[in-house]
C-alpha positions, -999 to +999 in steps of 0.1 A: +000+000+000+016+032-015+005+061+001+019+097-013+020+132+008+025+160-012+035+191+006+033+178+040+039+198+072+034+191+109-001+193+106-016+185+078-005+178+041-018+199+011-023+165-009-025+128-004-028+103-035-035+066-024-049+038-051-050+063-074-073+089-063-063+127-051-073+139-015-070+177-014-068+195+015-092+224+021-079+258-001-081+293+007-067+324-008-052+354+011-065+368+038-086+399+033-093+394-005-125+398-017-146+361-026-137+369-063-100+373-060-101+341-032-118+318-053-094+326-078-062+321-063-079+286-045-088+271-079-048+283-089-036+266-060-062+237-067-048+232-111-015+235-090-018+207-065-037+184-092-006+190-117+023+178-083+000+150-079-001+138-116-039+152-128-057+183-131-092+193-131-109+173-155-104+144-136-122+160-104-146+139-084-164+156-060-160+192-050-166+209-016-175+245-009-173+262+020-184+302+016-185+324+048-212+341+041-237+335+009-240+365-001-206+355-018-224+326-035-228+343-072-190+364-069-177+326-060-198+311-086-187+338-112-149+325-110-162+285-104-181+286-139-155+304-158-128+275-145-143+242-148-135+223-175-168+219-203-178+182-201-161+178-166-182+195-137-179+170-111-201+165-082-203+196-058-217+208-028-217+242-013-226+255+024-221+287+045-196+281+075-172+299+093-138+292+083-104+294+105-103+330+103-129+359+092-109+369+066-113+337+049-144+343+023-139+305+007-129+274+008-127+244-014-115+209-011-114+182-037-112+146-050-097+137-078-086+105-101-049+106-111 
């Protein structure tokens, strides 16, 4: 059983492949950015993670999103829609949480098939 950590810390590592599927952990942009610019720079950081692991985001399984307030929803679905790949939406959900610190407007966490 190969197990793979990419970008591991103490805590927590960014991704982890196993049997060939791609566990993202959650991604957020920069602190104090609007929803726009954060989902952005999330989905950047997601087509980066997916390309270190051996995918990208056609191969996307599920998708979870976290807003901190909905009133982000269309400014995060704006950027979502533009990015995902015609023919490959994958299964998503979204909810309104808060997230590990206010100035956190999103968060998304995926699985993927190498």
């Amino acid at each position: 059983m190969t197990i793979t950590r990419i970008q591991s810390g103490p805590r927590m590592s960014q991704a982890v492949v196993h049997n060939g599927i791609v566990y993202l952990a959650g991604q957020v942009g920069a602190p104090g950015q609007d929803a726009t610019a954060q989902t952005q720079a999330v989905l950047d950081s997601i087509d980066a993670l997916l390309a270190e692991a051996g995918t990208d985001k056609t191969k996307i399984l599920t998708a979870q999103v976290w807003v901190a307030d909905m009133a982000d929803f269309a400014a995060m679905n704006a950027v979502w829609d533009a990015w995902v790949a015609p023919g490959h939406a994958p299964a998503r959900w979204t909810g309104e949480a808060k997230l590990a610190t206010p100035d956190y407007k999103v968060e998304i966490i995926v699985t993927a098939v190498q």
